[in-house]
C-alpha positions in Angstrom: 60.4 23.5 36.8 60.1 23.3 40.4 59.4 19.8 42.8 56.1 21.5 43.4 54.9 22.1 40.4 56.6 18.3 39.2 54.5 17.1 41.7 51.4 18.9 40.8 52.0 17.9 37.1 52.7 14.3 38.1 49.3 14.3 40.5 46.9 15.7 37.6 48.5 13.0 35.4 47.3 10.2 37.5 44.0 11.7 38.2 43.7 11.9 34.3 44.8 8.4 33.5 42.6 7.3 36.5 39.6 8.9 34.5 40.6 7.6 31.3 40.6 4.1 32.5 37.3 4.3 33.7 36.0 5.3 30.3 38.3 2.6 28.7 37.1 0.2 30.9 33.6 1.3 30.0 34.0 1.4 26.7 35.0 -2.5 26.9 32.6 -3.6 29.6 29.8 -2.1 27.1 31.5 -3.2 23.6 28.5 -6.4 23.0 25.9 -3.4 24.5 23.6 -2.7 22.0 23.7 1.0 20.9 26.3 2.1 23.1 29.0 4.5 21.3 32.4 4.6 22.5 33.6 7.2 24.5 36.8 9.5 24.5 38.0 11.3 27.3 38.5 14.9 26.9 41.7 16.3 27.9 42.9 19.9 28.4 46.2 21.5 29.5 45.6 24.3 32.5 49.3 26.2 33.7 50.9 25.0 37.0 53.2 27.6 37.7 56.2 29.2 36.0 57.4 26.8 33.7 54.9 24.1 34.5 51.1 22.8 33.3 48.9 20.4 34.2 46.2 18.3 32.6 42.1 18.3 33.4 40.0 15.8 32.1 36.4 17.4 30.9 34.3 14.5 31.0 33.8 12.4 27.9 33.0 13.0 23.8 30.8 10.1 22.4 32.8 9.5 18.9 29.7 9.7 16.4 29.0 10.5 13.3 26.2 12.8 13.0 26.0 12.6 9.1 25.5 8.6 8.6 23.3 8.7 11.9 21.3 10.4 9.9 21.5 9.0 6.8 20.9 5.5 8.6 17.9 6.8 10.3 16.4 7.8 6.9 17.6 4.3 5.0 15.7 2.8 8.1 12.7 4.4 7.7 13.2 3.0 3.8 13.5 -0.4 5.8 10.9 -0.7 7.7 8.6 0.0 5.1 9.9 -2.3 2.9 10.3 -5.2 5.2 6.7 -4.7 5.7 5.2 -4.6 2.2 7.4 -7.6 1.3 6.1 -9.7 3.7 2.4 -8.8 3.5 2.4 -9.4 -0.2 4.7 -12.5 0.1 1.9 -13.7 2.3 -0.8 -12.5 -0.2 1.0 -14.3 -3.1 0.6 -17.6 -0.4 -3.0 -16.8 -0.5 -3.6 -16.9 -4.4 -1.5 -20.3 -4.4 1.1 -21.5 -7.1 0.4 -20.9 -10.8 -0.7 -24.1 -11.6 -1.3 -25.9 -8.4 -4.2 -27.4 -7.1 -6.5 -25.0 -4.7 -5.7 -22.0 -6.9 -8.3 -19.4 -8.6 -6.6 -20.0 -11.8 -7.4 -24.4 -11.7 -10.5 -23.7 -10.8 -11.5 -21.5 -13.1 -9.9 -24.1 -16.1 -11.2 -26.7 -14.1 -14.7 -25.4 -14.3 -14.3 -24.1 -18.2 -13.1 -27.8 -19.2 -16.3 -29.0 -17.5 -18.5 -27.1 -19.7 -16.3 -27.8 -23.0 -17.1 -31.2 -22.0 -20.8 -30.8 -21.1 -21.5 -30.0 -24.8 -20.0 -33.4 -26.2 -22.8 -35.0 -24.2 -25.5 -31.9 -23.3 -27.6 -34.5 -21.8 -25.2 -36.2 -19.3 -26.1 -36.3 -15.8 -22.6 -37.1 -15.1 -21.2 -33.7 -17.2 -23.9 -31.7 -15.6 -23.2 -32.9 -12.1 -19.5 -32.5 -13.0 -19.9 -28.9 -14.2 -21.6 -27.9 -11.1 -19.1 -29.0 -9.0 -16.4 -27.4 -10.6 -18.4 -24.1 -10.1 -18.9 -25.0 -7.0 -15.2 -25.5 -6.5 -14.4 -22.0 -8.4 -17.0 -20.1 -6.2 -15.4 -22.0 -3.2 -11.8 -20.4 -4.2 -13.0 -17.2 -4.8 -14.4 -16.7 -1.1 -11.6 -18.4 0.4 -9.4 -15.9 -1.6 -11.6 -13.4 0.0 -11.5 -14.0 3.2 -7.9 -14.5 2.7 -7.3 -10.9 1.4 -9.6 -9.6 4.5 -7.6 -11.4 7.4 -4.6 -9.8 6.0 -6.4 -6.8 6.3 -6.9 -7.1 9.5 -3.7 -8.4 10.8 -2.3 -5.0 9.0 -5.1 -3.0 11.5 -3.5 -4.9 14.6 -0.2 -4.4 13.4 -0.6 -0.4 13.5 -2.1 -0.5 16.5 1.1 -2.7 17.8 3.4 -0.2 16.4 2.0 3.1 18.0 1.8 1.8 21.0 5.7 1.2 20.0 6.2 4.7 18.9 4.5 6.6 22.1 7.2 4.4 24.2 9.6 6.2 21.5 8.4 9.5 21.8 8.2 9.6 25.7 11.4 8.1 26.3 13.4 11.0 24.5 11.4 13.4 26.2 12.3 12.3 29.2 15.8 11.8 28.5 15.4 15.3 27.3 14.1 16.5 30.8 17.3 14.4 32.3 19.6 16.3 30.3 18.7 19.7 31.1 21.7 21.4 32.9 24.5 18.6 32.3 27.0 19.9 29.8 27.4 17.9 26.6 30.9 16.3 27.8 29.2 15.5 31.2 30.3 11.8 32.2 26.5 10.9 32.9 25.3 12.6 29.7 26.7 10.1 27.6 24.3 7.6 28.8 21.7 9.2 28.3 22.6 10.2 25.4 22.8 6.5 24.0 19.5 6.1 25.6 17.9 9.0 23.3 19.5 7.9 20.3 18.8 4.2 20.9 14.4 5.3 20.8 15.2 7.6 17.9 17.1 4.8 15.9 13.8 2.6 16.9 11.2 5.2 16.1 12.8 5.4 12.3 12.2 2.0 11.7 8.7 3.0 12.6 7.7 6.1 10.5 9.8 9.2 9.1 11.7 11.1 11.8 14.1 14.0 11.7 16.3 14.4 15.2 18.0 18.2 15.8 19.7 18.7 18.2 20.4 22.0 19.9 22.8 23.9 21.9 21.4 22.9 25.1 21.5 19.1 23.9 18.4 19.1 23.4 16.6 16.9 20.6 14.0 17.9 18.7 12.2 15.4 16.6 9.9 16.0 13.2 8.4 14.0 10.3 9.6 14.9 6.7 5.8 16.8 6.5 7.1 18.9 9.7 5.3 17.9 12.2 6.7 18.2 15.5 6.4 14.8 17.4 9.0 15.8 20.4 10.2 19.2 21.5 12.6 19.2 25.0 10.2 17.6 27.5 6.9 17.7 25.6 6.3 14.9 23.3 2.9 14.4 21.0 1.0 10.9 20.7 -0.5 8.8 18.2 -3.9 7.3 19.0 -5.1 4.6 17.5 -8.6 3.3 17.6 -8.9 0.0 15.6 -12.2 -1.5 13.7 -11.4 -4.9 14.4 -11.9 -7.4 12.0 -12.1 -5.8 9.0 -14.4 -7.0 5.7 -14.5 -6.3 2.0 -16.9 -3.0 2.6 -14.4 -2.1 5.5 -13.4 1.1 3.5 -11.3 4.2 4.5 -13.0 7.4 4.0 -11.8 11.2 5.5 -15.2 11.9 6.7 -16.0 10.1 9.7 -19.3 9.4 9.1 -18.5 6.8 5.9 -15.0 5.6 7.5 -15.1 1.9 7.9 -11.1 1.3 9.2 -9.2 2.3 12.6 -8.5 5.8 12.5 -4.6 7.2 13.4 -4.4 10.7 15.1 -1.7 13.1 16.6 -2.3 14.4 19.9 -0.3 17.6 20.1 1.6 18.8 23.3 -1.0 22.2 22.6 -4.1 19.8 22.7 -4.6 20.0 18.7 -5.5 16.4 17.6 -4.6 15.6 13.3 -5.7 13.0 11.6 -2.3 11.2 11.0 -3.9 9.7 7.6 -5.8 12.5 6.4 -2.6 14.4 6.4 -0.1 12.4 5.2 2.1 12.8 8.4 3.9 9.8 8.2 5.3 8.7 4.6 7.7 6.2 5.1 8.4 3.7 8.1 6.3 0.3 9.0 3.4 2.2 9.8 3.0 3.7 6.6 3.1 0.6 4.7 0.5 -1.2 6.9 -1.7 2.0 5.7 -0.8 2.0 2.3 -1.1 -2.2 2.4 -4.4 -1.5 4.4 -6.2 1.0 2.5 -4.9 0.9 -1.2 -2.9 -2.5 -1.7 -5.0 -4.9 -0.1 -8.2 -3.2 -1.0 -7.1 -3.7 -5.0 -6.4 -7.0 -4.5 -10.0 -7.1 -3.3 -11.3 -5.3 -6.0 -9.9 -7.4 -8.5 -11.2 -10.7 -7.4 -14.2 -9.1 -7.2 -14.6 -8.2 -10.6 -13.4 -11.3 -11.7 -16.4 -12.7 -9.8 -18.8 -10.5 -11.3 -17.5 -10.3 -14.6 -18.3 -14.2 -14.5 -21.9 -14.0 -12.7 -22.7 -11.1 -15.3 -21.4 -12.6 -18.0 -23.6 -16.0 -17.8 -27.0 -14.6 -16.9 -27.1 -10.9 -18.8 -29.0 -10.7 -21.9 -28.5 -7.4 -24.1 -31.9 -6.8 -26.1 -31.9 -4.3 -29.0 -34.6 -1.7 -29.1 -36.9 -1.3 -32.0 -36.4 1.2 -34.6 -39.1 4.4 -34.9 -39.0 7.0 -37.3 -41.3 9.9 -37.7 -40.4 13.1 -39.7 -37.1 14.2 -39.5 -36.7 12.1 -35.8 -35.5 9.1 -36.0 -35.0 6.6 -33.1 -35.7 3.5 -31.1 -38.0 2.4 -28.5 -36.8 0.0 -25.8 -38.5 -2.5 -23.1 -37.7 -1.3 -19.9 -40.0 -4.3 -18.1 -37.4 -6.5 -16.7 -34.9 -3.6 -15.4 -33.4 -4.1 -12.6 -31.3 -1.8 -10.0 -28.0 -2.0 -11.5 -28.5 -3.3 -14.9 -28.8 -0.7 -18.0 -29.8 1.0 -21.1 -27.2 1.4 -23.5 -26.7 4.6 -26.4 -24.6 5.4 -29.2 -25.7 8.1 -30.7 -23.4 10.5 -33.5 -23.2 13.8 -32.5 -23.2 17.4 -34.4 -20.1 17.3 -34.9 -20.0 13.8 -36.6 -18.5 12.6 -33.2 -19.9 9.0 -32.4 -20.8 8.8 -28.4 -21.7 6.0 -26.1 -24.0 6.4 -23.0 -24.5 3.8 -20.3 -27.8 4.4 -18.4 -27.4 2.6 -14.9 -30.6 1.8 -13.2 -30.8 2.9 -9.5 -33.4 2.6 -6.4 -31.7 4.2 -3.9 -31.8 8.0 -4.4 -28.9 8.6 -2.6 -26.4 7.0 -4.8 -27.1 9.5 -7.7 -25.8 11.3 -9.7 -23.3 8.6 -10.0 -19.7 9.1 -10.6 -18.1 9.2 -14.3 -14.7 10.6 -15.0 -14.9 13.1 -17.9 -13.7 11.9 -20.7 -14.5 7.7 -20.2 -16.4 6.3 -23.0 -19.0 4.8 -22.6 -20.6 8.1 -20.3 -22.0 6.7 -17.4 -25.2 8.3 -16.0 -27.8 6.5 -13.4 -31.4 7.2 -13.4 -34.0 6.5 -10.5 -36.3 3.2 -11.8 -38.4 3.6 -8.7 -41.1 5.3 -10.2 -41.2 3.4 -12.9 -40.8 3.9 -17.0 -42.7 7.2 -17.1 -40.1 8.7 -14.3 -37.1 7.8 -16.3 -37.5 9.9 -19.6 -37.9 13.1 -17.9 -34.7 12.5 -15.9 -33.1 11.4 -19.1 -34.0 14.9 -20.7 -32.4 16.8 -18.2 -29.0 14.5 -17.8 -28.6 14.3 -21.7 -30.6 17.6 -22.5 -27.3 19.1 -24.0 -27.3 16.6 -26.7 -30.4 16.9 -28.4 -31.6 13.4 -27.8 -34.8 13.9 -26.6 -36.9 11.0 -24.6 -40.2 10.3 -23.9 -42.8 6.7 -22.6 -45.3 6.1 -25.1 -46.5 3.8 -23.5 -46.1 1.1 -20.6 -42.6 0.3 -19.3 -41.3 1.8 -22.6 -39.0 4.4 -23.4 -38.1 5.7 -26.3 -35.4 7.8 -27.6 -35.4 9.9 -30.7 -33.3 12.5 -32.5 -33.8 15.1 -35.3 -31.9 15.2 -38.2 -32.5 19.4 -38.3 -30.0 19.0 -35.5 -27.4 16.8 -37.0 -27.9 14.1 -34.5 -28.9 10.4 -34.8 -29.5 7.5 -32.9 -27.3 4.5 -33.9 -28.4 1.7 -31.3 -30.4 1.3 -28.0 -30.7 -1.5 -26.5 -31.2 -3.1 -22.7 -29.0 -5.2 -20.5 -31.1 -7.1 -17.9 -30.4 -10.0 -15.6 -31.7 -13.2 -16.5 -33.4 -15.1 -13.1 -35.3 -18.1 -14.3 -33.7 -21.0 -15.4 -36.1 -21.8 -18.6 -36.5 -18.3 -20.1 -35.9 -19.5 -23.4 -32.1 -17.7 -23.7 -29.2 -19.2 -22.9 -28.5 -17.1 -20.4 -28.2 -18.7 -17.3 -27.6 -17.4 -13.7 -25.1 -20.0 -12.8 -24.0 -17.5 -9.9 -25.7 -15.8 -7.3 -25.1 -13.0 -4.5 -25.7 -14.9 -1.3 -28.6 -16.7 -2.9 -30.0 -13.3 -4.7 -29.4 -12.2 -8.4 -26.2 -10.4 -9.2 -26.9 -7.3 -10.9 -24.4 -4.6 -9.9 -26.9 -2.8 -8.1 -25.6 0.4 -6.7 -26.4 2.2 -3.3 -25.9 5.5 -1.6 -23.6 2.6 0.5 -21.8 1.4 -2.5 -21.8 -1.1 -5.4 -23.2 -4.7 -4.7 -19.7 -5.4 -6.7 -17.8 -4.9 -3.4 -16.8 -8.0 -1.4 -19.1 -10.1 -3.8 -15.9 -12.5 -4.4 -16.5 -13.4 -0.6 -20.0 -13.8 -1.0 -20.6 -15.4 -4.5 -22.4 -19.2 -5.0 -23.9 -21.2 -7.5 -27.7 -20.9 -8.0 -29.4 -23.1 -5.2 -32.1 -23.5 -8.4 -29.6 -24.6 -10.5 -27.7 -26.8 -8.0 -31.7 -28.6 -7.1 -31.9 -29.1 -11.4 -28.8 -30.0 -12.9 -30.6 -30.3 -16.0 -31.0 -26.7 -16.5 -27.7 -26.6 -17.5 -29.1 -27.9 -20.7 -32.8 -27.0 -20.7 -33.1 -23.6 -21.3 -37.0 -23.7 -22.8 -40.1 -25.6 -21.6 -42.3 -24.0 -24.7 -41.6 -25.8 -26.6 -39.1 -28.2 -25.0 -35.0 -27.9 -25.7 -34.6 -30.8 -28.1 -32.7 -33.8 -26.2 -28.6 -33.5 -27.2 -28.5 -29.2 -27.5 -25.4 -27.7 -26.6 -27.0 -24.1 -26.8 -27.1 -23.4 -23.4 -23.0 -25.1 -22.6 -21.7 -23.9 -26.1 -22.8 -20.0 -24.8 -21.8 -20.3 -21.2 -17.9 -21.6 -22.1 -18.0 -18.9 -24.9 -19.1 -16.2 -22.5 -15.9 -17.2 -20.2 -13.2 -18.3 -22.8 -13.6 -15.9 -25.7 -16.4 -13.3 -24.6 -14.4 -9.4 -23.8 -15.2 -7.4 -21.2 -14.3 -3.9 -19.9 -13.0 -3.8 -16.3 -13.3 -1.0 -14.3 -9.7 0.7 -13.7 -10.2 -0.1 -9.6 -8.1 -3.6 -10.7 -4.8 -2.1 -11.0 -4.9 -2.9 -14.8 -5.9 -0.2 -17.8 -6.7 3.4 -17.0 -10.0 5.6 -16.2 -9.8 6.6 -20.3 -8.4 3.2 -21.6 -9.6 0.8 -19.0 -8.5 -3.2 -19.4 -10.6 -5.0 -22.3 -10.3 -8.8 -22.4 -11.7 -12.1 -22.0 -12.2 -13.3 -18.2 -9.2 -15.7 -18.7 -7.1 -13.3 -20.2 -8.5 -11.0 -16.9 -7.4 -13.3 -14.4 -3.8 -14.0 -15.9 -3.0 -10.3 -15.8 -4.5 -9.1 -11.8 -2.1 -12.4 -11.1 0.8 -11.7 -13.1 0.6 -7.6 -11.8 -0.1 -9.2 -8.3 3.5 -11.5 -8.9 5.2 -9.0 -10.1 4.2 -6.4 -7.1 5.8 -9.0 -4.6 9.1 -9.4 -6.6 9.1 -5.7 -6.6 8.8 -5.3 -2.9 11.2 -8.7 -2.4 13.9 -6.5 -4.7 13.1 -3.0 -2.6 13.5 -5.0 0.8 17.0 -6.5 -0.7 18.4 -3.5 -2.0 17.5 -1.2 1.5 19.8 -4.2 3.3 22.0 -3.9 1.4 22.4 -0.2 2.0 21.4 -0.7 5.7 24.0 -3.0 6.0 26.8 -0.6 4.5 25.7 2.4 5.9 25.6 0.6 9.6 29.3 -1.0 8.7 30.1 2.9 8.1 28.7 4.2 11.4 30.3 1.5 13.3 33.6 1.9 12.1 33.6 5.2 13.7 31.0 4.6 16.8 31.1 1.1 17.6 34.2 -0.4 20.2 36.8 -1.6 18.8 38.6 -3.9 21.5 41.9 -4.0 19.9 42.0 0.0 20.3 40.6 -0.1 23.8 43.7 -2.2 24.8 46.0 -0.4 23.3 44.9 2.9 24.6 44.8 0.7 28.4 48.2 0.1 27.9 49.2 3.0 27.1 47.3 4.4 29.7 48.8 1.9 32.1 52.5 3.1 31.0 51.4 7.1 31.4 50.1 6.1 35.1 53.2 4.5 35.8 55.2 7.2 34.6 53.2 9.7 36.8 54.0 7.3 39.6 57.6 7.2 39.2 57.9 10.9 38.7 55.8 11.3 42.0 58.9 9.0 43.8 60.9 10.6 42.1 60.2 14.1 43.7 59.7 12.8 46.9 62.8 11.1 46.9 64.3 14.5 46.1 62.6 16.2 48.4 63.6 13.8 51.3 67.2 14.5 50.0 67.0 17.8 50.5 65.1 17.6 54.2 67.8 15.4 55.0 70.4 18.3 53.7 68.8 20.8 55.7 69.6 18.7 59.0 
């Protein structure tokens, strides 16, 4: 090897350490940064002359590992919905109270149970009626309290999207930009690396936020997509979420596809091409906090509201309906009953069982309806009993022909002989009797001479379960429900439930039935709660009701507590893994300075070296 080419071997050395320093010292400077990923420098051998070769550094590699980048991106995703569905229904579990502790649905309601188990000892007892009353007072208290509790979590959820799109536009126009900054560097360009750590830093962020996919092509460009596909960011173009919030929302703040009957903020995806989705509609975002503020907003929040609701009308319905069996006709070979259809109301009901041709034995619950538009009502094939509504508005003679058509198929044929009756008959030619019919009707007046007793009311009206082309008065009713002002003005009525003649002084009637109705009296709940199925819904008493929605509702935070713990833990080993290969480690930077240190001085000396040689010879030649 010649001086020269020493000397051009020793100069590229220096000009290599000097470049390897500076990303040394970077990597140090930047080892507390967050999401900065160490740098090497890249080093190649280029030929110097006969028998000698230099060294070029070609900028800097970013030592990552594209496989658990990914992997932690997904896990992330995992995360962030998690973290969000555990604290939501941490805080709804804060809202129901401790099993057992004062302020809670569950005291109340045995609170307001004992009351009347007391009232009957002593019927007539001002002090046990006015003690009963406030203990429903109490329970109706809770219930809208739980209501409104249920509904501000609702609407924090709302916000909370609204927060985190805002969020993930920032996201989504920061790596396009970074894109549009990358554009004709190289991948080993010095400056690319910054950027680079930029991009991956609002990927990393947006995963927390919803479902990404980052790929990256040969022009290091990054491409970003949901698991669906959808593209959210493609070089420079990125799409963006809009978000336009309800506000506060209430129990009968539903979401719906069609616009028209939505009652929630909507979410859509403004692509680069103009073409708006509807984010929801579509599914285009399954995992991430966003997508459990939906799911929390639309589905998990909205049973919880559900099943305090029926616990409220279960209670309300239970105390104040009266069933009244129809009276038996026979004529022939038909054979029937006729039924009073005077005091029906919207939402109460005429109830069939009838046996079949086939020997089958059916039940058929006739809803009474005023509002048109809410018909034909909604039954799942296959739920017994068969739910069918009917129009009341025109009174007794409109409801047989409607029942002809609806139940024409099973040759029960219906007719009004007279007044506000209706009567339904079968032939036995056909194979087909009647069993029962009777009525369901809401009780209203404190002395009708039943026991039944509208201890609750809807805002001061009746409960009946009336249903509307806008929905089921059942909806939001636990926010909503009080005791009858009538009741509340005569405490007595607890007691009195006949004027004609008079209730005898001492009866328990009217207490003995209204603690039965709520300690041992079943009822079917509607599958809405969480608890049975459309086919086999939940059948218990209102006790037994309000033990299980609390238990499933206990058990659904433990399970999202669990989740949230076991995605940390894999967070947590999956970031240990990524770090191990991407994060600084300062006891390697200073090895590799001093080694770098000892290579420059090397360079140095050889550099004297040859130009003490070379002086030699100069001198030689004089």
């Amino acid at each position: 090897m010649g001086l020269s080419s020493a000397l051009a071997t020793a100069m590229s050395g220096l000009r290599a350490n000097q470049a390897a320093l500076a990303i040394t010292s970077g990597n140090i400077a930047n080892a507390q940064t967050p999401g900065y990923i160490a740098e090497t420098a890249n080093q190649s051998e280029l030929s110097a002359g006969t028998g000698g070769a230099t060294v070029q550094v070609n900028g800097a590699t970013r030592d990552l590992d594209v496989f658990i980048q990914n992997q932690l991106r997904t896990e992330t995703g995992g995360s962030g919905f998690a973290d969000q569905m555990s604290n939501i229904l941490g805080q709804l579990q804060s809202v129901y109270g401790t099993p057992g502790g004062t302020g809670t649905l569950e005291t109340a309601f045995s609170s307001f149970t004992s009351a009347l188990q007391g009232l009957s000892t002593n019927p007539g007892g001002l002090s046990g009626q006015t003690t009963a009353l406030g203990a429903a007072q109490t329970l109706a208290q809770q219930l809208n309290a739980t209501s409104q509790g249920i509904q501000t979590l609702r609407s924090n959820v709302e916000q909370d999207i609204g927060t985190s799109v805002n969020q993930a536009n920032s996201d989504l126009s920061k790596i396009a930009s970074v894109n549009t900054q990358l554009e004709g560097l190289g991948p080993n360009d010095p400056s690319a690396a910054t950027l680079e750590d930029q991009r991956d830093s609002a990927i990393n962020d947006l995963s927390s936020l919803m479902d990404v996919k980052a790929v990256t092509d040969g022009a290091n460009q990054v491409s970003v997509l949901t698991n669906t596909g959808v593209q959210l960011v493609s070089g420079s173009q990125a799409s963006q979420f809009a978000f336009s919030s309800a506000g506060t929302l209430s129990a009968t703040s539903l979401y719906s596809a069609n616009p028209t009957q939505n009652g929630v903020g909507t979410l859509t995806l403004k692509l680069p091409n103009g073409a708006n989705i509807d984010a929801i509609a579509n599914n285009v975002i399954s995992s991430g906090r966003i997508a459990a503020d939906i799911q929390l907003r639309d589905q998990t929040l909205v049973q919880a509201q559900n099943q305090v609701d029926q616990l409220a009308a279960s209670m309300s319905s239970s105390l104040s309906d009266l069933t009244t069996q129809g009276t038996p006709v026979s004529s022939g070979l038909t054979s029937g009953f006729t039924v009073d259809l005077s005091n029906l109301q919207a939402g109460n009901s005429i109830n069939l069982t009838y046996t079949n041709a086939l020997g089958q034995q059916q039940q058929v619950k006739v809803v009474a309806v005023t509002d048109p538009s809410a018909l034909p009502l909604a039954s799942p094939t296959g739920t017994s009993p068969q739910v069918i509504g009917v129009n009341i508005s025109g009174g007794a003679g409109s409801v047989a022909p409607q029942l002809n058509v609806s139940l024409g198929a099973t040759h029960l044929q219906f007719s009004n002989p007279s007044g506000n009756t209706l009567q339904v008959v079968a032939s036995s030619a056909d194979n087909v009797k009647v069993n029962s019919a009777s009525t369901t009707t809401t009780v209203t007046s404190l002395t009708s001479g039943n026991p039944q007793l509208a201890v609750f009311t809807d805002s001061g009206s009746p409960y009946t379960g009336a249903i509307t082309g806008s929905g089921s008065e059942l909806t939001g009713l636990a926010g909503r429900i009080e005791v009858n002002s009538a009741l509340l003005a005569d405490p007595a009525a607890l007691t009195v439930f006949n004027n004609s003649p008079q209730t005898p002084a001492g009866d328990n009637t009217r207490s003995n039935f209204l603690f039965s109705q709520l300690t041992s009296a079943t009822s079917t709940f509607l599958p809405q709660s969480g608890l049975g199925s459309k086919t086999a819904p939940f059948n218990g008493t209102i006790g037994n009701y309000l033990q299980q929605f609390l238990s499933l509702q206990a058990n659904a935070a433990s399970s999202a507590t669990s989740l949230q713990q076991g995605q940390a833990v894999v967070i947590s080993t999956l970031q240990q893994k990524f770090n191990s290969t991407s994060q600084v480690s300062i006891d390697s930077e200073m090895s590799n300075l001093i080694a770098l240190q000892n290579s420059y001085a090397a360079n140095a000396h050889c550099m004297s070296v040859v130009q003490s040689m070379m002086t030699t010879l100069m001198q030689m030649q004089l």
